[in-house]
The first five atom37 places (N, CA, C, CB, O) and aatype in JSON, in Angstrom:
{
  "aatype": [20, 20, 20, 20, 20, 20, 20, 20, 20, 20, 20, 20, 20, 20, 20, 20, 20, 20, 20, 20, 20, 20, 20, 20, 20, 20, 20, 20, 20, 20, 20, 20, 20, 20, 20, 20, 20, 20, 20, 20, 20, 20, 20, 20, 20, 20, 20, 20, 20, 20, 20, 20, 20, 20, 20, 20, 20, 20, 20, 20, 20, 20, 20, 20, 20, 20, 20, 20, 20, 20, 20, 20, 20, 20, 20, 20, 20, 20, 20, 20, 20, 20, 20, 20, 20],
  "atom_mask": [
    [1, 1, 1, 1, 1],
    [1, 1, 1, 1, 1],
    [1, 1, 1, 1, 1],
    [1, 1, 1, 1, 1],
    [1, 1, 1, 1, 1],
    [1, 1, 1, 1, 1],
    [1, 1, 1, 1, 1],
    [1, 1, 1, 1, 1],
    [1, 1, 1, 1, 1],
    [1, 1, 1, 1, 1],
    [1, 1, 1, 1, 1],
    [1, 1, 1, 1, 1],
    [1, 1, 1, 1, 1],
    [1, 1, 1, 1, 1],
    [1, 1, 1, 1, 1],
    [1, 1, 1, 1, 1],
    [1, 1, 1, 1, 1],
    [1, 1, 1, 1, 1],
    [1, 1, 1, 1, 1],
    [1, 1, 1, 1, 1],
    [1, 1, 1, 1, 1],
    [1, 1, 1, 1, 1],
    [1, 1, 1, 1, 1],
    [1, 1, 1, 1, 1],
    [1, 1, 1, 1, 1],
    [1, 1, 1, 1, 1],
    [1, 1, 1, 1, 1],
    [1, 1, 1, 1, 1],
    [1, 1, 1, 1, 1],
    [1, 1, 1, 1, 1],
    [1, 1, 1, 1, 1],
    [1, 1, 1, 1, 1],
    [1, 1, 1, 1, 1],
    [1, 1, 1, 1, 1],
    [1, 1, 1, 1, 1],
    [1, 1, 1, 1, 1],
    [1, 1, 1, 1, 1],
    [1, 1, 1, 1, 1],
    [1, 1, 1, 1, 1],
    [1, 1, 1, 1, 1],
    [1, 1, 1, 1, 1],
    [1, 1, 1, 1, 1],
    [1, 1, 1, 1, 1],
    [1, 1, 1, 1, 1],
    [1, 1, 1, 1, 1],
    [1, 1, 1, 1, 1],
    [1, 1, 1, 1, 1],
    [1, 1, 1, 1, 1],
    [1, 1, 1, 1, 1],
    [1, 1, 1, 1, 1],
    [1, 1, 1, 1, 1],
    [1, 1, 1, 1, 1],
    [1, 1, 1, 1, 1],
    [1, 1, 1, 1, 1],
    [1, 1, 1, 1, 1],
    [1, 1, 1, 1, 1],
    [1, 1, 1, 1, 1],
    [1, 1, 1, 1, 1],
    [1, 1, 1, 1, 1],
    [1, 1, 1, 1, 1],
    [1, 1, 1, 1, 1],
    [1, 1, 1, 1, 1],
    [1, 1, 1, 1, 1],
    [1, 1, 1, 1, 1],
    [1, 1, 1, 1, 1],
    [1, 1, 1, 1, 1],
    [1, 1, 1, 1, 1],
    [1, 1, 1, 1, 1],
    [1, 1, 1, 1, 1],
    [1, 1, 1, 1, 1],
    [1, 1, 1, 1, 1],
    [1, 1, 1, 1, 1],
    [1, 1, 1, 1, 1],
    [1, 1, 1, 1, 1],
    [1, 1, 1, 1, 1],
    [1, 1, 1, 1, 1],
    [1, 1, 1, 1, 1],
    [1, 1, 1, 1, 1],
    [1, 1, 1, 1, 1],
    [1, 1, 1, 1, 1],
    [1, 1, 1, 1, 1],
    [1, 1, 1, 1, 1],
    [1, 1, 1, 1, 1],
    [1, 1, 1, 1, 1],
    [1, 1, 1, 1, 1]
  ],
  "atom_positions": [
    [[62.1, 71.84, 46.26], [61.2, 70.72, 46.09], [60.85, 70.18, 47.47], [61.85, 69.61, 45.19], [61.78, 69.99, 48.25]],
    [[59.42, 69.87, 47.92], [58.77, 70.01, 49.01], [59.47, 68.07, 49.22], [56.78, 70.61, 48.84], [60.07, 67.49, 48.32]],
    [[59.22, 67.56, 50.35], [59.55, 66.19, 50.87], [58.15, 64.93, 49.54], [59.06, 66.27, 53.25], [58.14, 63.93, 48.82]],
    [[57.37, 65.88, 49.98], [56.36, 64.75, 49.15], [56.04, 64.64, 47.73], [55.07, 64.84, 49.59], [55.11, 64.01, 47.22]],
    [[57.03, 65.39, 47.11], [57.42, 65.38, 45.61], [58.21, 64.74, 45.42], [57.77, 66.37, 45.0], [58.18, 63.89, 44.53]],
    [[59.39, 64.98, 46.36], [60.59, 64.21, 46.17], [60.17, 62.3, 46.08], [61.66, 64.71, 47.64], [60.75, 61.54, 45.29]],
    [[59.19, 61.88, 46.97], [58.54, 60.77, 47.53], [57.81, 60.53, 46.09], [57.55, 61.04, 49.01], [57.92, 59.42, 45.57]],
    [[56.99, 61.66, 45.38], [56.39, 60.83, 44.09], [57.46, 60.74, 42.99], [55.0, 61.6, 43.4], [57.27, 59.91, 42.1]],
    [[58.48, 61.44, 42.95], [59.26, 61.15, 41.75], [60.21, 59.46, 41.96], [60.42, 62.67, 41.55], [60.28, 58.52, 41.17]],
    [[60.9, 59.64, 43.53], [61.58, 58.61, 43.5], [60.42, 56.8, 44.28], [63.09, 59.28, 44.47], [60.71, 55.61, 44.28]],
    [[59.36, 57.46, 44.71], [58.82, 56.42, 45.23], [58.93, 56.35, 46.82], [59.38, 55.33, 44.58], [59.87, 56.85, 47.43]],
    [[57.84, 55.66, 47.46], [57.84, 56.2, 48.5], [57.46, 54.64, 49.28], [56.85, 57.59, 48.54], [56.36, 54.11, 49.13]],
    [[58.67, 53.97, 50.21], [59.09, 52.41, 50.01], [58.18, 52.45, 51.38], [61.05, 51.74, 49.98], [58.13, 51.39, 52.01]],
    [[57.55, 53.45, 51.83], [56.5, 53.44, 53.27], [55.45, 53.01, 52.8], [56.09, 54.85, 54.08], [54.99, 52.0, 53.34]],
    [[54.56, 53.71, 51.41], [53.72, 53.83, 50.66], [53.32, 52.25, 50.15], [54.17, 54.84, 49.71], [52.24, 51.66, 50.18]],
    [[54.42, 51.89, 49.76], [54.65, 50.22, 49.17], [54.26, 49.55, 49.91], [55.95, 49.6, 48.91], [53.4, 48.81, 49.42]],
    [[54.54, 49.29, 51.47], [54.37, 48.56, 52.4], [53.28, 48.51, 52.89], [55.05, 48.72, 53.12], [52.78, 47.41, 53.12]],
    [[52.51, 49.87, 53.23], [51.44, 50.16, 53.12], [49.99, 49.1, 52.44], [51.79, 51.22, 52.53], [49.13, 48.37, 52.94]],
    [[50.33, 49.5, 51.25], [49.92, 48.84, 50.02], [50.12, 47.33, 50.34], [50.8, 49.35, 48.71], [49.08, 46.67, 50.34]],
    [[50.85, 46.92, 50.52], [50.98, 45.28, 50.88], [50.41, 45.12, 51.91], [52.32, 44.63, 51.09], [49.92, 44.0, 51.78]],
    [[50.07, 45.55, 53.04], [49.47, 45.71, 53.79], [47.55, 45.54, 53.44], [50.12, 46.84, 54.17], [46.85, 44.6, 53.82]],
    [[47.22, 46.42, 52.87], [45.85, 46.83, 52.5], [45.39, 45.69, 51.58], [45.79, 48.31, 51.77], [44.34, 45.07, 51.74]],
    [[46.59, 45.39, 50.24], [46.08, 44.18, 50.04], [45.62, 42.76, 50.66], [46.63, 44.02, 49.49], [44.63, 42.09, 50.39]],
    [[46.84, 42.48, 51.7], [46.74, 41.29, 52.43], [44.9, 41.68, 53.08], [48.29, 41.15, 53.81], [43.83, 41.3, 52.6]],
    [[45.14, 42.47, 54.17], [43.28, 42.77, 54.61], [42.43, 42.28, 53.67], [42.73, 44.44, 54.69], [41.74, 41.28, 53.87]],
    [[42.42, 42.96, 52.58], [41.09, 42.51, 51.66], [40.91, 41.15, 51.3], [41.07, 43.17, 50.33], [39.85, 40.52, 51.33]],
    [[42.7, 40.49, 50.75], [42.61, 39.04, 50.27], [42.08, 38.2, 51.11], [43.79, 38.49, 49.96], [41.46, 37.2, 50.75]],
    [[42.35, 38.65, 52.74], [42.18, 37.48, 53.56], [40.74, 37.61, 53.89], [43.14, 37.4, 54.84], [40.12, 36.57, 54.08]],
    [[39.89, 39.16, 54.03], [38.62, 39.05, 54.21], [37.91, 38.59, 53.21], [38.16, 40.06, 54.55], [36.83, 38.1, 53.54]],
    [[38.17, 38.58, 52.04], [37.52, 37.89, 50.86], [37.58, 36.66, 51.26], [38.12, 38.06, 49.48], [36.49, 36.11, 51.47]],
    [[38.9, 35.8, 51.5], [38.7, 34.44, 51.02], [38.19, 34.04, 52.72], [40.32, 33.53, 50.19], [38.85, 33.06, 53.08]],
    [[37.3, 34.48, 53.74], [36.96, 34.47, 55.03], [35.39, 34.54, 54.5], [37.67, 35.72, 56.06], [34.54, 34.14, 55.29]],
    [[34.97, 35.02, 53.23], [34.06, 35.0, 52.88], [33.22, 36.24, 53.16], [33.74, 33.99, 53.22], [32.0, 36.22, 52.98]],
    [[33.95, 37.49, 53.65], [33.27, 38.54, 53.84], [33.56, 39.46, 52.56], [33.61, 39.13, 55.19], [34.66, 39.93, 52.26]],
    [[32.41, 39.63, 51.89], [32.28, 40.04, 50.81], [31.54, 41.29, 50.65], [31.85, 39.14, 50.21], [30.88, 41.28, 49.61]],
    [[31.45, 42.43, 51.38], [30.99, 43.75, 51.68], [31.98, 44.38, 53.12], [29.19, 43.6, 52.0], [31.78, 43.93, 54.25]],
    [[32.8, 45.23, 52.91], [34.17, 45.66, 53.65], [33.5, 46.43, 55.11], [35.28, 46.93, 52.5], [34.01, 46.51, 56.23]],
    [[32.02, 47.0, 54.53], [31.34, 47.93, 56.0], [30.12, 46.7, 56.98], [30.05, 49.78, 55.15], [29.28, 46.94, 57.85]],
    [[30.51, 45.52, 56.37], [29.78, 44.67, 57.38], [30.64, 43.79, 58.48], [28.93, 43.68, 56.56], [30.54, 43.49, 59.67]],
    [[31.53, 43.57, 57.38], [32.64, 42.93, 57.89], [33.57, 44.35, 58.91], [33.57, 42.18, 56.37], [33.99, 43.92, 59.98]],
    [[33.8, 45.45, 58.73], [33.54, 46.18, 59.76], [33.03, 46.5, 60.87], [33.39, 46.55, 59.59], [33.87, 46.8, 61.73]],
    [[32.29, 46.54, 61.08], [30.76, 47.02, 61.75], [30.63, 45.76, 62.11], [29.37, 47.71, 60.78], [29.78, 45.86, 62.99]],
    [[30.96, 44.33, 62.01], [30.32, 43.52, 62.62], [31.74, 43.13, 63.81], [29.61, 42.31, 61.49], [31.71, 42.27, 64.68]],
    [[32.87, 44.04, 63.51], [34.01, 43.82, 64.34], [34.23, 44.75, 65.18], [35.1, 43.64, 63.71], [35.29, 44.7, 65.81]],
    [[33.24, 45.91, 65.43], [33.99, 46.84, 65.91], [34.67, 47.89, 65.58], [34.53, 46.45, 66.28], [35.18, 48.61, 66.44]],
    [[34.76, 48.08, 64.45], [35.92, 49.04, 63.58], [35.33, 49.78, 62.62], [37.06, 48.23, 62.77], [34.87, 49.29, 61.59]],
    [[35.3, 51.04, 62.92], [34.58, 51.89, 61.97], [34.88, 51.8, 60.43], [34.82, 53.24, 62.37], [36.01, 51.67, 59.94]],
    [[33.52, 51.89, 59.63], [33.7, 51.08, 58.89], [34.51, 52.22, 57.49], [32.2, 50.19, 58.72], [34.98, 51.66, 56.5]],
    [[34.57, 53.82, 57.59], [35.52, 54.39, 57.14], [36.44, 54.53, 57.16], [35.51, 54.89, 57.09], [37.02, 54.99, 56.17]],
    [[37.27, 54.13, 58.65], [38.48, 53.67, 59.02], [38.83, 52.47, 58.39], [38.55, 53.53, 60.34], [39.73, 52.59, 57.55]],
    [[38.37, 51.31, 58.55], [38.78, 50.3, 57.85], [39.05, 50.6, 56.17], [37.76, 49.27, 58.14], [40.1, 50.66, 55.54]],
    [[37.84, 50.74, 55.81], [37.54, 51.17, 54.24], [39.06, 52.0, 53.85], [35.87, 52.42, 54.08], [39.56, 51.73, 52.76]],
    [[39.71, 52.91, 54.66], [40.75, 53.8, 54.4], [42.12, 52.96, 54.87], [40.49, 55.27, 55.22], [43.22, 53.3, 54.44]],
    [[41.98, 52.01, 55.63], [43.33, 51.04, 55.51], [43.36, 50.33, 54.4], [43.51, 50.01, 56.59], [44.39, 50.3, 53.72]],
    [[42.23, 49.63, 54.05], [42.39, 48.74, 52.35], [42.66, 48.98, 51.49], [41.66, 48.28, 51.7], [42.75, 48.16, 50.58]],
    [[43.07, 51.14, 51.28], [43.19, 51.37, 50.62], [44.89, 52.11, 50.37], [42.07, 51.72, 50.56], [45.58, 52.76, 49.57]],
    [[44.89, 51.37, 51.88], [46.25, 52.04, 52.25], [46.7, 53.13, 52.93], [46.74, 52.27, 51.4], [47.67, 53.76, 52.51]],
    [[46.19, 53.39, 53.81], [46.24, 54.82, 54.62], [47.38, 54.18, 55.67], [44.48, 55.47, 55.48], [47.94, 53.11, 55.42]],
    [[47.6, 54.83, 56.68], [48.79, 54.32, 57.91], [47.7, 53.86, 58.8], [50.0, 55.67, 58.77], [46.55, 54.28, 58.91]],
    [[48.44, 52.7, 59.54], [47.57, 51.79, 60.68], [48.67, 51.99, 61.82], [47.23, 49.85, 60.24], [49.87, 52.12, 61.58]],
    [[48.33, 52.0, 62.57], [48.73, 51.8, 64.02], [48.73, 50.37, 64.46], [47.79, 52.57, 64.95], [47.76, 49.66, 64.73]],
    [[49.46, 50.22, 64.46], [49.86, 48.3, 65.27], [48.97, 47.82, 66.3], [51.49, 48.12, 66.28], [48.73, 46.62, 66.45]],
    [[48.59, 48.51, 66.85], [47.45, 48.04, 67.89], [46.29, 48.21, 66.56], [47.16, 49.28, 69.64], [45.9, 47.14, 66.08]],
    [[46.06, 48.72, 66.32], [45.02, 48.82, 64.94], [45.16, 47.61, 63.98], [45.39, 50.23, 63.95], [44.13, 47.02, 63.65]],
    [[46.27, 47.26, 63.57], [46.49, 46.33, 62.86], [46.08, 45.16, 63.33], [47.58, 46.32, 62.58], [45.12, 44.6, 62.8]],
    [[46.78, 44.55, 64.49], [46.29, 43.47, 65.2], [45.02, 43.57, 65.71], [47.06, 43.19, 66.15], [44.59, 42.61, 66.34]],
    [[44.37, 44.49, 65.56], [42.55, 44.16, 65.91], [41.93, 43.4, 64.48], [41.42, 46.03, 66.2], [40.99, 42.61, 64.38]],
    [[42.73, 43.9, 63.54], [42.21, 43.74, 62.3], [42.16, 42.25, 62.27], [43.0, 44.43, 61.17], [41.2, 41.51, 62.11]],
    [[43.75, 41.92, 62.5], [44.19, 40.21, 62.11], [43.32, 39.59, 63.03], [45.97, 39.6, 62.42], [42.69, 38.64, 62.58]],
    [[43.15, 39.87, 64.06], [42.27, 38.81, 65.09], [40.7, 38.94, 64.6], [42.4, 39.33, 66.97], [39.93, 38.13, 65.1]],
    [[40.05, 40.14, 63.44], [38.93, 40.28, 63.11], [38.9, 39.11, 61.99], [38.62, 41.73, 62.76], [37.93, 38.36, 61.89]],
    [[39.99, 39.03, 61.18], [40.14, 38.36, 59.99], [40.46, 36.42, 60.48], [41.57, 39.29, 59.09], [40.53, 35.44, 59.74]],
    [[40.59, 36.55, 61.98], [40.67, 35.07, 62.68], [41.5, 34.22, 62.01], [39.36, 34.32, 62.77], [41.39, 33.05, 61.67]],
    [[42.85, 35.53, 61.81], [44.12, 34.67, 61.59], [45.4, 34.88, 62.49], [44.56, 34.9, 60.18], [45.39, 35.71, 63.4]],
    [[46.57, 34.04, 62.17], [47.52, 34.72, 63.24], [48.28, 35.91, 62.97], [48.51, 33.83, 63.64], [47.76, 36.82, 62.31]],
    [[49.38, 35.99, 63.38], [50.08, 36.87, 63.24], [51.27, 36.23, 61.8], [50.62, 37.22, 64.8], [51.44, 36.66, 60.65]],
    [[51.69, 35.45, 62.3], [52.6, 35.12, 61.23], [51.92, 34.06, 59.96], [53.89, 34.41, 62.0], [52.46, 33.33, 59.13]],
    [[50.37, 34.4, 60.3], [49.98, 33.58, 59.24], [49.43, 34.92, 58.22], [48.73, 32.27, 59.77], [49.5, 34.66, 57.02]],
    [[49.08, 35.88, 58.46], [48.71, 37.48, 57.95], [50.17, 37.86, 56.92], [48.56, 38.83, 59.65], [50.19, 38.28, 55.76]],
    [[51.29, 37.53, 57.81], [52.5, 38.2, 56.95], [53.3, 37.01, 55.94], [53.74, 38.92, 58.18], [54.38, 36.95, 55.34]],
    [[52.02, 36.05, 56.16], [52.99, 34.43, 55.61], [52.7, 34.49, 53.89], [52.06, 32.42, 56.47], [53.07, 33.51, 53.25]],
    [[51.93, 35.8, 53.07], [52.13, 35.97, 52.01], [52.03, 37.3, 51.49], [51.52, 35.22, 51.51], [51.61, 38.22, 52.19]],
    [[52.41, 37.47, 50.24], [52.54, 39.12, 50.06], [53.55, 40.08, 50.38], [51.65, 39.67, 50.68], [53.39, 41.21, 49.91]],
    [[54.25, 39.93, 50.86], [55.52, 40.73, 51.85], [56.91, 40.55, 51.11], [55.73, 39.93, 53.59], [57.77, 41.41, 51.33]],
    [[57.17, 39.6, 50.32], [58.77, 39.38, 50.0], [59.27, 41.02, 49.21], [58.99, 37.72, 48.65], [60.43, 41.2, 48.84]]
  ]
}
């Protein structure tokens, strides 16, 4: 049994985080009032298939991440201040 079977049977706690991740992005660009994901892209700098593929949960790079939070004109511990427990 290959590593990434093993990951869909028992769950995959990277995958999860991920996911909490991608949600927070969207919640906070929604309630920022950006309501189309490739403008709100494109109007930051950040390709807007790249982005589109973090919201959906793909892996971010931390320097990637924090371009995001400073796009979304929040802090750092205000980004992880819900969603995460």
């Amino acid at each position: 049994m290959k590593l990434n079977e093993i990951n869909d049977l028992i769950g995959d706690p990277g995958k999860d985080e991920l996911l909490k991740l991608a949600n927070r992005m969207k919640i906070l660009r929604l309630r920022a009032g950006h309501l189309n994901y490739e403008k709100f892209a494109l109007g930051n700098g950040i390709a807007r298939a790249q982005y589109r593929s973090y919201e959906l949960g793909a892996n971010i790079t931390y320097a990637n991440l924090l371009r995001v939070i400073r796009a979304l004109n929040v802090s750092t511990s205000e980004f992880f201040r819900e969603g995460f427990d």
